[in-house]
Backbone as ProteinMPNN parsed JSONL, in Angstrom:
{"seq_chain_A": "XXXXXXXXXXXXXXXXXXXXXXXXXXXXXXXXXXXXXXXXXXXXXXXXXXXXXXXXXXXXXXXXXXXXXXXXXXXXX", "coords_chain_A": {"N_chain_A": [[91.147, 51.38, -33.817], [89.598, 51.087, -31.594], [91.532, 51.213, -29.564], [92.276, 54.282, -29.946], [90.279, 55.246, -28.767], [90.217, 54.568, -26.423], [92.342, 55.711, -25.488], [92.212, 58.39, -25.553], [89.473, 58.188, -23.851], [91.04, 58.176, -21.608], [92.842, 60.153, -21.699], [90.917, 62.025, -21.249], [89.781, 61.865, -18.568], [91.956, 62.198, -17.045], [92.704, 64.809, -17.433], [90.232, 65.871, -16.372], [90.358, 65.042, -13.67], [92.552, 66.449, -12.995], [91.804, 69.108, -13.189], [89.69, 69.291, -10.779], [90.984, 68.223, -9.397], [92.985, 70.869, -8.467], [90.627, 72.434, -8.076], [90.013, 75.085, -5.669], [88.98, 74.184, -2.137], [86.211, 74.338, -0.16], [85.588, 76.794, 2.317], [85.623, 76.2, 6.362], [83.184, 76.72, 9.054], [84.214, 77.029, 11.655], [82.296, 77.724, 14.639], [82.546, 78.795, 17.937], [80.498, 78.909, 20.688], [80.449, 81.203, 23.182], [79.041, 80.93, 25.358], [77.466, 79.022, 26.494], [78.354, 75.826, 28.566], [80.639, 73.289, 27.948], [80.141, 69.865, 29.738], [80.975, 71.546, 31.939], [82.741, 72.747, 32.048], [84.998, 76.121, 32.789], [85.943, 77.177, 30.544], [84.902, 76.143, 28.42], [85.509, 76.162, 25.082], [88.67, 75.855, 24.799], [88.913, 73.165, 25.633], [87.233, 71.477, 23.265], [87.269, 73.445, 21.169], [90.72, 73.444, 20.451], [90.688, 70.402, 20.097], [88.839, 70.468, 17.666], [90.143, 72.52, 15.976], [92.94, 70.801, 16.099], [92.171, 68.862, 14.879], [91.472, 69.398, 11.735], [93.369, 70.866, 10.904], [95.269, 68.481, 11.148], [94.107, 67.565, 8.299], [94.598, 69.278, 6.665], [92.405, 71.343, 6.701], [91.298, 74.302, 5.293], [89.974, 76.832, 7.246], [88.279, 79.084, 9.314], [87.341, 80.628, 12.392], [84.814, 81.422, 14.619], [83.515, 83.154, 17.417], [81.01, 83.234, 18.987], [79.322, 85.743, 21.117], [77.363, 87.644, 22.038], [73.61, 87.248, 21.32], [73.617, 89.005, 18.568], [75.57, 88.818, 16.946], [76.447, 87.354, 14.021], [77.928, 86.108, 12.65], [81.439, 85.852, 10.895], [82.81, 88.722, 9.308]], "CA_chain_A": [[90.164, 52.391, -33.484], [89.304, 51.431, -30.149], [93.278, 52.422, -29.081], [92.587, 55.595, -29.699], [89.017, 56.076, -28.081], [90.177, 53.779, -24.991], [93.544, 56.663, -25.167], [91.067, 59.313, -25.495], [89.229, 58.672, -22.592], [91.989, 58.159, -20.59], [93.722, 61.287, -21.631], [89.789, 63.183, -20.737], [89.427, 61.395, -17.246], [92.995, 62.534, -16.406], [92.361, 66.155, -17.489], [88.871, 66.098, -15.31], [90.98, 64.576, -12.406], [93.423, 67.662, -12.779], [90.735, 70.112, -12.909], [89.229, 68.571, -9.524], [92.348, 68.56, -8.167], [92.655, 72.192, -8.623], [89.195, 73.71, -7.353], [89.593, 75.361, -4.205], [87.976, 73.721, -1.343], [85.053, 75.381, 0.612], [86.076, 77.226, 3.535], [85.18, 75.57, 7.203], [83.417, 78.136, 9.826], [84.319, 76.955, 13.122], [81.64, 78.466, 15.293], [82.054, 78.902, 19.174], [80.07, 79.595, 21.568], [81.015, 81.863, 24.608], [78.468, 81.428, 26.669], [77.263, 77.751, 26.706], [79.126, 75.368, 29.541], [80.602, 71.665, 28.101], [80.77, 69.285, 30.737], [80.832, 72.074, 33.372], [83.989, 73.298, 32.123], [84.742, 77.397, 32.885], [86.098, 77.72, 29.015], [84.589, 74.867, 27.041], [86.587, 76.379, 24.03], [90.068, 75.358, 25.293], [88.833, 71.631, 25.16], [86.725, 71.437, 22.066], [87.839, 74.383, 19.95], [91.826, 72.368, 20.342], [90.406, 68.884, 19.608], [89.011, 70.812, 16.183], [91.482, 72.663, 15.424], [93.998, 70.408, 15.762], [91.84, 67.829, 13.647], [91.233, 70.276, 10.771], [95.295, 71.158, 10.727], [95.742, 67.32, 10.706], [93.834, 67.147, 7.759], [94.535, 69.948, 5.889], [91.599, 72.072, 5.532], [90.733, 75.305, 5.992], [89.03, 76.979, 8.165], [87.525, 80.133, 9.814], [87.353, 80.736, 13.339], [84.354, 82.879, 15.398], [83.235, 83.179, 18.814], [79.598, 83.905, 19.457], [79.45, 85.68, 22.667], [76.078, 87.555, 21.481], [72.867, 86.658, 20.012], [73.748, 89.491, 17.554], [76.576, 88.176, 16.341], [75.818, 86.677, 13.425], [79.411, 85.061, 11.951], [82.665, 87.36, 10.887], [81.835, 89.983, 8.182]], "C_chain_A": [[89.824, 52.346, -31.988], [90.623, 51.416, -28.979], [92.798, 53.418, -28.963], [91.34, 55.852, -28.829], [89.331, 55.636, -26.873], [91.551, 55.198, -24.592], [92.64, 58.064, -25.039], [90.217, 59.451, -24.272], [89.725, 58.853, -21.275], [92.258, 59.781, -20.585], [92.102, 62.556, -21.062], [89.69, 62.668, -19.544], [90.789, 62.392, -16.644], [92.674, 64.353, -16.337], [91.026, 66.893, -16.328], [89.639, 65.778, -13.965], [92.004, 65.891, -12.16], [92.681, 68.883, -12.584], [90.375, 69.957, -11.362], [90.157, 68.678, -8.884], [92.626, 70.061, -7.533], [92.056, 73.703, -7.986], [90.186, 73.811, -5.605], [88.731, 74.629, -3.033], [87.466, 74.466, -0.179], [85.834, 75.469, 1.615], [85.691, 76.891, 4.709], [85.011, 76.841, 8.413], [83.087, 77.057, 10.987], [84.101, 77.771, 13.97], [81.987, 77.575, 16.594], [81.248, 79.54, 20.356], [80.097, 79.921, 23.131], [80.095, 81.169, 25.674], [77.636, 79.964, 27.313], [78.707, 76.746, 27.662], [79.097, 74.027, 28.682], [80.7, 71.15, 29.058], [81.155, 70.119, 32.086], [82.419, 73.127, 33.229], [84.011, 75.078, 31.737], [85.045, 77.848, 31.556], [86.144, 76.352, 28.367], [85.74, 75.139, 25.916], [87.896, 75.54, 23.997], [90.148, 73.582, 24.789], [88.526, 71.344, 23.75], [86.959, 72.066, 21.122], [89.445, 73.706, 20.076], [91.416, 71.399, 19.409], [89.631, 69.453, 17.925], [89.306, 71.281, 15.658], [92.241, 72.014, 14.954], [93.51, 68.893, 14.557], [91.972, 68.636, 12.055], [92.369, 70.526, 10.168], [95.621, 69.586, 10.065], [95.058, 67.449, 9.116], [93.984, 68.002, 6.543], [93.72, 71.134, 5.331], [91.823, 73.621, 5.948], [89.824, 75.834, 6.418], [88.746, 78.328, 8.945], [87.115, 79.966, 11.626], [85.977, 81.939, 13.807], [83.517, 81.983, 16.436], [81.679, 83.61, 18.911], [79.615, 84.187, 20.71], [77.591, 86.701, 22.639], [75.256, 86.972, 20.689], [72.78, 87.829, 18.544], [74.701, 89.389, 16.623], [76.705, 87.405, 15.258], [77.369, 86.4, 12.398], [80.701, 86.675, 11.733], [82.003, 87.547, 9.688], [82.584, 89.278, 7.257]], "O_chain_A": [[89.772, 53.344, -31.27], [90.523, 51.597, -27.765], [92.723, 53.796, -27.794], [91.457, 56.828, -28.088], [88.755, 56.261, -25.982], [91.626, 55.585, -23.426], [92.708, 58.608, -23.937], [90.141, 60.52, -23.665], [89.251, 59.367, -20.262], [91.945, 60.523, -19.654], [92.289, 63.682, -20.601], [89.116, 63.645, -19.064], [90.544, 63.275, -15.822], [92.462, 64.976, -15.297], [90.965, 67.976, -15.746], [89.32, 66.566, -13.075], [92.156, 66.255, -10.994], [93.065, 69.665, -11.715], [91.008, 70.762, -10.678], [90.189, 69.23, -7.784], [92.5, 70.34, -6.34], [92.37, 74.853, -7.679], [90.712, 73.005, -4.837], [87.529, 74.619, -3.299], [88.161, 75.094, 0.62], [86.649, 74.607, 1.942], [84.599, 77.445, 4.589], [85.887, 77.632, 8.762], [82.041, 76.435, 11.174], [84.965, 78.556, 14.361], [81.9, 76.35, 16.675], [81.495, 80.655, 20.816], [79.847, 79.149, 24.056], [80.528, 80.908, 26.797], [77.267, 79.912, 28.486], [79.886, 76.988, 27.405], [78.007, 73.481, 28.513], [81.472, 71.781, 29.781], [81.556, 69.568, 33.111], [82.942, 73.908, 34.023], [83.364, 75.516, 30.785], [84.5, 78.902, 31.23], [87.088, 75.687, 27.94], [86.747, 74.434, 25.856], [88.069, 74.632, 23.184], [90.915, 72.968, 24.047], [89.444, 70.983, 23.013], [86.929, 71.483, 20.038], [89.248, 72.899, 19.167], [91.661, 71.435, 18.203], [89.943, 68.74, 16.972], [89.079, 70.997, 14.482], [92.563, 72.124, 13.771], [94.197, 68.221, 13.788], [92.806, 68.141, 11.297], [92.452, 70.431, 8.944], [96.056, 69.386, 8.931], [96.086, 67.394, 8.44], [93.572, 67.584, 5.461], [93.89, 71.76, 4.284], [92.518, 73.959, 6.906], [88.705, 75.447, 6.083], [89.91, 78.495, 9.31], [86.503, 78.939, 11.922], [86.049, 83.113, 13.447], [83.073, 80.835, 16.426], [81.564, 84.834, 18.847], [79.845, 83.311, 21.544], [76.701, 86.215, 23.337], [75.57, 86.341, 19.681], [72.024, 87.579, 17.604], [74.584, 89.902, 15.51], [77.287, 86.384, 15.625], [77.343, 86.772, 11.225], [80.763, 87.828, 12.161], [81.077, 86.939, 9.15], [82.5, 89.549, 6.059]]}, "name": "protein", "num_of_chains": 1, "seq": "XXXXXXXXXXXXXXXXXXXXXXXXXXXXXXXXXXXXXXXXXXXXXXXXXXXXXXXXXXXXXXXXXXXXXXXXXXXXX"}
């Protein structure tokens, strides 16, 4: 008896682990902003939008890209 319940929860952990596997994972909004200076540099972006990019790629996720260059701007539609 406790074969089958110890096979049983195996075979429901695995099924929950395949599910999970599965889901979609949330979408990443990589906000920049135009108009703020890093470090003095004339297109911050170039440096910092790269370095998370190219982390994000390394890692697989996805991700969403926008530029704030107004304060009306309020993300992509």
């Amino acid at each position: 008896m406790r074969k089958v319940l110890a096979l049983m929860l195996v075979f429901i952990l695995f099924l929950v682990s395949k599910v999970l596997a599965d889901s979609p994972q949330p979408r990443i909004l990589l906000v920049r902003d135009a108009h703020y200076s890093y470090l003095g540099l004339t297109n911050p972006n170039e440096y910092y939008g790269s370095f998370y990019d190219s982390a994000l790629q390394a890692l697989g996720l996805n991700y969403d890209n926008c530029t704030v260059e107004s304060a009306s701007n309020d993300g992509p539609a």
